[in-house]
C-alpha positions in Angstrom: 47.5 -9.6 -28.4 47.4 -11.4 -31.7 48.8 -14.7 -33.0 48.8 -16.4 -36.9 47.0 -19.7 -36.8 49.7 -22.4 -38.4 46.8 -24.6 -40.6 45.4 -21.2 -42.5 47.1 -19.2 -41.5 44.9 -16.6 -40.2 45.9 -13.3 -38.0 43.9 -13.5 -34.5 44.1 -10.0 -32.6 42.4 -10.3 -28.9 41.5 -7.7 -26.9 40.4 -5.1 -29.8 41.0 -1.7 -29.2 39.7 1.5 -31.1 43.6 2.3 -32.0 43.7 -1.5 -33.7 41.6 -0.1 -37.0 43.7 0.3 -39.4 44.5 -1.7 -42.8 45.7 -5.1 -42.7 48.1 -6.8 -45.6 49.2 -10.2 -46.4 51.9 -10.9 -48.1 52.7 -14.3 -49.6 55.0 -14.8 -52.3 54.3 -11.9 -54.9 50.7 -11.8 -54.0 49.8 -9.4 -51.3 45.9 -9.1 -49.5 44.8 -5.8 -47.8 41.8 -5.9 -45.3 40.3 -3.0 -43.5 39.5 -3.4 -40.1 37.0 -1.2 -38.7 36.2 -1.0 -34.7 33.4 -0.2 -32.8 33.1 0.1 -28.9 30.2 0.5 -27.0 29.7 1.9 -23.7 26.6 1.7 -21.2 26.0 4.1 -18.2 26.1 3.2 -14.6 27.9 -0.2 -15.7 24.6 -1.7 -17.2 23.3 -1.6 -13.6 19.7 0.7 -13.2 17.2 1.3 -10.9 13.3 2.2 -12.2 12.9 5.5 -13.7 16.4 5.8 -14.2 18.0 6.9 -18.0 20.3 4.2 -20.0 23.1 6.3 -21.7 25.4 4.7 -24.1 27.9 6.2 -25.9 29.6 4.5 -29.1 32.5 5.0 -30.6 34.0 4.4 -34.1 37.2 4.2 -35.7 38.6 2.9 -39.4 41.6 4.1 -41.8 38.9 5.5 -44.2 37.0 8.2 -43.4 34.5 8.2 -40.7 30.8 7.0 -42.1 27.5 8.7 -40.8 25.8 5.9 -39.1 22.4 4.7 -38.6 21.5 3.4 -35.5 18.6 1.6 -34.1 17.8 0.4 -30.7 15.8 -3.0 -29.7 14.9 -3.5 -25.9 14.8 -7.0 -24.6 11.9 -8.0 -26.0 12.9 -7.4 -29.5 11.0 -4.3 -30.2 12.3 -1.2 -31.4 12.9 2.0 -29.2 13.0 5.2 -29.6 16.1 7.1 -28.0 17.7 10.8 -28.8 20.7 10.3 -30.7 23.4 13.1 -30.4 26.2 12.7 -33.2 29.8 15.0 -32.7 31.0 16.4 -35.9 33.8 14.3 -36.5 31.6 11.1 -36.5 33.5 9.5 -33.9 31.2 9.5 -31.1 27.1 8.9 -31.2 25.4 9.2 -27.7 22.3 7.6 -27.5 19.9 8.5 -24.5 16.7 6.5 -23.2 15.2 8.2 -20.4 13.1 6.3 -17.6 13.4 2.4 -17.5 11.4 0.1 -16.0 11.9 -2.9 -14.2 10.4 -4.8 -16.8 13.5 -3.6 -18.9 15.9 -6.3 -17.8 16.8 -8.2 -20.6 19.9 -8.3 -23.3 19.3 -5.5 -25.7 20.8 -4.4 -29.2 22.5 -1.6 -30.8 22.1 -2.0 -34.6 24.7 0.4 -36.2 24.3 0.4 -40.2 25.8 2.6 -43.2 25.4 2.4 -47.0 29.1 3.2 -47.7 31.1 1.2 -46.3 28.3 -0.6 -46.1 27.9 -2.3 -42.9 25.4 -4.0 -41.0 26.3 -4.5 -37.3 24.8 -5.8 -34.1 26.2 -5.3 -31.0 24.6 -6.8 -27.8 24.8 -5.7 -24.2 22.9 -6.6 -21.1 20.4 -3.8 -19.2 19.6 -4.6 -15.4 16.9 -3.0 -13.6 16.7 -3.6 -9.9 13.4 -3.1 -8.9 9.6 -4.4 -7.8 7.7 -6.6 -9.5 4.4 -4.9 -7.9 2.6 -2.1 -9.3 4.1 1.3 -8.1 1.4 2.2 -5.8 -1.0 -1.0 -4.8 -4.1 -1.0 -3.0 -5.0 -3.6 -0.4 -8.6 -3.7 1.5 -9.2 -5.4 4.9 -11.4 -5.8 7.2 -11.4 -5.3 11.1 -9.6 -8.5 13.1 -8.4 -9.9 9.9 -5.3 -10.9 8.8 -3.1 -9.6 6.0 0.2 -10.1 4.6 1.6 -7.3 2.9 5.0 -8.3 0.4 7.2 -6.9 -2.1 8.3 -8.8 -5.1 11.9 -8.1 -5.8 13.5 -9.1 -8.9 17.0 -9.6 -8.2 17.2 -13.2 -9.1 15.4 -13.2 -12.0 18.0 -10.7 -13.5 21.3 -12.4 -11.7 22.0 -9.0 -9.9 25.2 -10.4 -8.7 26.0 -7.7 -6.0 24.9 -7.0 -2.3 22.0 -4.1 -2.0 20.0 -3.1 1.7 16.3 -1.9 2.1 13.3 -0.6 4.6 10.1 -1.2 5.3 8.6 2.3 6.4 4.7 2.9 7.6 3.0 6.1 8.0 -0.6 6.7 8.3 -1.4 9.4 6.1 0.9 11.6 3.8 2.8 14.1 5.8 2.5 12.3 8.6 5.6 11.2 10.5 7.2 7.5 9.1 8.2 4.6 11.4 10.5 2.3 10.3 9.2 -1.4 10.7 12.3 -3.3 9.6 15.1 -2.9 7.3 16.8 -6.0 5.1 19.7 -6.4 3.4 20.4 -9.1 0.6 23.6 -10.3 -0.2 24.7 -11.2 -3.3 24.1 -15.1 -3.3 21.0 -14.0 -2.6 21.0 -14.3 1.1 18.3 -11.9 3.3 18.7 -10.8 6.8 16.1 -9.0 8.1 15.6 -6.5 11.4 12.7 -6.0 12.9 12.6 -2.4 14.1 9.8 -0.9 15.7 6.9 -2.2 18.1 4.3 0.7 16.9 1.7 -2.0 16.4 1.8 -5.8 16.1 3.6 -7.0 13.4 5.2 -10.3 12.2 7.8 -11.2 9.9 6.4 -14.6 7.7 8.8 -17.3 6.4 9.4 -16.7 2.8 9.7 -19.4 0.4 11.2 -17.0 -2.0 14.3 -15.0 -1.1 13.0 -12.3 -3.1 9.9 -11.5 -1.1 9.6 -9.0 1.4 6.8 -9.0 3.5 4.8 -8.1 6.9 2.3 -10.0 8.5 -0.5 -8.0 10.1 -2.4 -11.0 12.4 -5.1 -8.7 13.7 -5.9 -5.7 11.5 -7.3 -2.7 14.0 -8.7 0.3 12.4 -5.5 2.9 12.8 -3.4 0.1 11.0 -4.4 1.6 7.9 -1.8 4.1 5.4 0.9 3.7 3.4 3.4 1.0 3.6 6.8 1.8 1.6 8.9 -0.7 0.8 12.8 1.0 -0.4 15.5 -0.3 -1.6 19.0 1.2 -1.9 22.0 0.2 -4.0 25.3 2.8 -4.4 23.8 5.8 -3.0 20.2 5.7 -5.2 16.9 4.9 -4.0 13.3 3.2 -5.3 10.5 2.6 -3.3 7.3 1.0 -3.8 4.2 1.7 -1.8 1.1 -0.7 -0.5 -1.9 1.5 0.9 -3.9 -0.5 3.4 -7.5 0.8 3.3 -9.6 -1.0 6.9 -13.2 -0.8 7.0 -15.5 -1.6 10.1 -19.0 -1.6 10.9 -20.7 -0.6 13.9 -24.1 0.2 15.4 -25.9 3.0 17.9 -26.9 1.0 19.8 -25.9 -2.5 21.4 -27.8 -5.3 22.0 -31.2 -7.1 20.3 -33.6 -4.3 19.0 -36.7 -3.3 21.1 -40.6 -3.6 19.1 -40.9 -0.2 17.2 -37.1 0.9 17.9 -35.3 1.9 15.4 -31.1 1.7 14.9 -28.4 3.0 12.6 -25.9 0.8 11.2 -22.8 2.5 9.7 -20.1 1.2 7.5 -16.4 3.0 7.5 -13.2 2.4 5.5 -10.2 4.7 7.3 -9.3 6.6 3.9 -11.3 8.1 0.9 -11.8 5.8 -1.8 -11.1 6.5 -5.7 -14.3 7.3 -7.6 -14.7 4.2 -8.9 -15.1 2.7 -5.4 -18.1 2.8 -3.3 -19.5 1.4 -0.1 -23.4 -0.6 0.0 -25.0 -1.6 2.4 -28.0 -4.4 1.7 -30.5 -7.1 3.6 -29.9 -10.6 2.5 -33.4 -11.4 1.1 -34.2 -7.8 1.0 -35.3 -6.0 -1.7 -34.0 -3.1 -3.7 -35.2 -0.9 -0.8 -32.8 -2.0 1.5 -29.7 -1.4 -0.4 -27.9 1.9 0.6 -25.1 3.4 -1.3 -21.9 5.7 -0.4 -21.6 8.7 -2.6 -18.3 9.3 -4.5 -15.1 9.6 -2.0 -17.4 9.1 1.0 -15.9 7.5 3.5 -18.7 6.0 5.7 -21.9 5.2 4.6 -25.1 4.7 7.2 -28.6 2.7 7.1 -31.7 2.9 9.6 -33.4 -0.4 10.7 -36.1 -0.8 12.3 -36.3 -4.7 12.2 -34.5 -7.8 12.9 -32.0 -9.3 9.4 -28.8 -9.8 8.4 -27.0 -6.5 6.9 -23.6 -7.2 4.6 -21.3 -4.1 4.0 -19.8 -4.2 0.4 -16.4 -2.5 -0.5 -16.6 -2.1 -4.7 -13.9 -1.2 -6.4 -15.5 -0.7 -10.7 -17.3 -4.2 -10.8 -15.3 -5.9 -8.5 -16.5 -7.1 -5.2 -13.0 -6.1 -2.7 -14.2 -7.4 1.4 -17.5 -7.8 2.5 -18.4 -7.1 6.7 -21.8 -7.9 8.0 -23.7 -7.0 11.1 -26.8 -9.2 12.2 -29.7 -7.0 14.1 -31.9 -9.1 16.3 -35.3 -8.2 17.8 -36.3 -8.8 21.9 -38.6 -11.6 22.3 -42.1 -10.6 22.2 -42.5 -12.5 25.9 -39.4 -9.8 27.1 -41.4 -6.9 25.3 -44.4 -8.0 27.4 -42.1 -8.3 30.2 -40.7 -5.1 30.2 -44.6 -3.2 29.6 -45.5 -5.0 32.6 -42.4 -4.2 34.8 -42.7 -0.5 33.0 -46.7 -0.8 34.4 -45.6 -2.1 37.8 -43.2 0.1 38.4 -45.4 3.1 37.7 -47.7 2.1 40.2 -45.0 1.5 42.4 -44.1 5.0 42.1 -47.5 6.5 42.8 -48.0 4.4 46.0 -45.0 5.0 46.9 -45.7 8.9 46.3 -49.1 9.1 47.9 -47.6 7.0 51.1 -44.9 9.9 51.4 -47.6 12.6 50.9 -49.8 11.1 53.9 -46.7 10.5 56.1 -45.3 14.0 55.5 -48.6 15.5 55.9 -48.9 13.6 59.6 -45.0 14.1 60.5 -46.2 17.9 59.7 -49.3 17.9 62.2 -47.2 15.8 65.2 -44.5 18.8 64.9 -47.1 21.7 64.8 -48.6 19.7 68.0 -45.2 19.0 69.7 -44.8 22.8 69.2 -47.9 24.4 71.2 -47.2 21.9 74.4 -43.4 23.2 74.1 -44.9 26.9 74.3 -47.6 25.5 77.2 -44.9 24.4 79.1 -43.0 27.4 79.1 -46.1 30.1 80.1 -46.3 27.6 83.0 -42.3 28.0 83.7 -43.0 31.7 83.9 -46.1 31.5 86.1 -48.4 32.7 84.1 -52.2 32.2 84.1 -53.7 30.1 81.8 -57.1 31.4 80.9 -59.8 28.3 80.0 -63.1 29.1 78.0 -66.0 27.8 80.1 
């Protein structure tokens, strides 16, 4: 493992190992040169290979002919900044472990372990890489839609950004509500070129799977949002046994009425607004007329989940979904009047048909009365009949 260059004659060990520190001599003629060699080696946990929330370990090691110094050691993440990690030092000064607990995905980078001592004084940075396989999304997202909209729901990955050069699988789970039962929607597995194969699984509700210009995008296309589309959509990945996930929750909302169809003079009907999960209490729901005033806007109270307005005329009523200051997915719901000609229309048929009623009435009174006096009538000659039968004598007043 080591060779002496010819032309200056230099000593070139490869491969160092801890047991190579030691002191090196040169000897040429009667002049002899002594240099110590001291040897650090630097291990990272998990092969340099994490997953979000995840602790980096290292452990380094030291070894020289002279005895062992305390060393100083400071970490710098990849973007140059300094960390702070729990160093553990053993009492022979051999072995420092240095532990950083929960990385992020943002952590990918090459990093630095500065080791320093005053005597022997040294001043010493060793590089190494850090790679976090994770999401580029926030950990839990948010996403409003509207009824018989579309929406694409995707994952970021960032696998290619950080050369993760080996092959990892992953789901795509939905459930509606938490504790609710999960269905799986598709599962993926990415290869390490970089190649993704994905499987749709389930037909719950329709669902397609959108060409991706990136490889490291996974997503699912929703082409017609319905109401019980709505919950949490989790996104996992696996690689050697661990597990991160990453969730999306699709809020819907809808409006609706009481009643169908244009709006009768002096009528009066209730227009309600309804996302399909509570909102955080810096979201609200309104409802207001375009070229109303300040009387016609209706608020949701905090975590309400429906929020309701009575009209009693014809305009155009927009729902608003506000998350702080920011407008999310509007919905609105015109309300028309009936024509005053159908109004007068259906007074007069209301009039007609009362009249209608009480002819028809008095025409049944008259004609039960007489069906009443033809059967009392019908009756006595029945009887008349029958004395006659049984010879009796019928008895006339003079």
């Amino acid at each position: 493992r080591s060779e002496i260059i010819p032309s200056n004659k230099h000593l070139k060990v490869m491969d160092l190992k801890l047991s190579d520190a030691g002191i090196y001599t040169c000897e040429y003629d009667s002049h002899t040169f002594s240099i110590s060699l001291h040897i650090f080696k630097l291990m990272i946990s998990l092969d340099g290979h994490f997953l979000p929330n995840e602790d980096l370990e290292l452990t380094l090691m030291q070894n020289s002919s002279h005895p062992l110094p305390s060393l100083s050691i400071t970490l710098f993440n990849s973007n140059n900044n300094i960390v702070t990690p729990t160093v553990l030092e053993d009492k022979t000064r051999q072995k420092y472990t240095v532990k950083l607990k929960q990385l992020e995905a943002t952590d990918s980078g090459t990093w630095t372990c500065h080791v320093h001592s005053e005597s022997p004084l040294i001043n010493q940075n060793i590089p190494f890489d850090v790679k976090v396989l994770g999401f580029q999304n926030p950990d839990l997202e948010r996403k409003y839609a509207t009824v018989d909209s579309t929406v694409i729901l995707s994952w970021r990955l960032n696998f290619q950004k950080i050369t993760w050069k080996e092959g990892f699988t992953g789901q795509l789970n939905w459930k509606q509500q938490e504790g609710a039962p999960a269905h799986e929607l598709l599962d993926f597995n990415i290869t390490a070129r970089g190649e993704q194969h994905k499987t749709k699984k389930s037909n719950h509700f329709r669902f397609e799977i959108p060409e991706s210009k990136s490889g490291s995008t996974i997503a699912v296309k929703l082409p017609k949002v319905h109401f019980n589309y709505s919950g949490h959509y989790q996104c996992q990945l696996a690689y050697n046994s661990r597990y991160v996930q990453s969730k999306i929750e699709l809020v819907v909302m809808k409006v609706s009425a009481n009643a169908v169809g244009p709006l009768p003079r002096g009528a009066e009907v209730t227009l309600t607004c309804q996302v399909s999960s509570p909102l955080p209490s810096n979201t609200h729901l309104r409802w207001e007329r375009v070229n109303g005033t300040q009387m016609d806007v209706k608020k949701s109270k905090q975590h309400e989940v429906k929020v309701e307005v009575n009209v009693s005329a014809a305009g155009l009523w927009i729902c608003h979904l506000i998350e702080g200051n920011d407008l999310k997915i509007s919905l609105s719901y015109p309300v028309e009047e009936v024509p005053v000609w159908i109004s007068y229309v259906v007074i007069g048929a209301s009039i007609g048909g009362s009249v209608l009623v009480f002819v028809l009435a008095c025409l049944c009174t008259i004609s039960g009365i007489s069906w009443q006096r033809r059967r009392q009538r019908a009756k006595r000659m029945v009887q008349a009949r029958q004395y006659l039968l049984e010879n009796k004598t019928c008895q006339c007043q003079q």
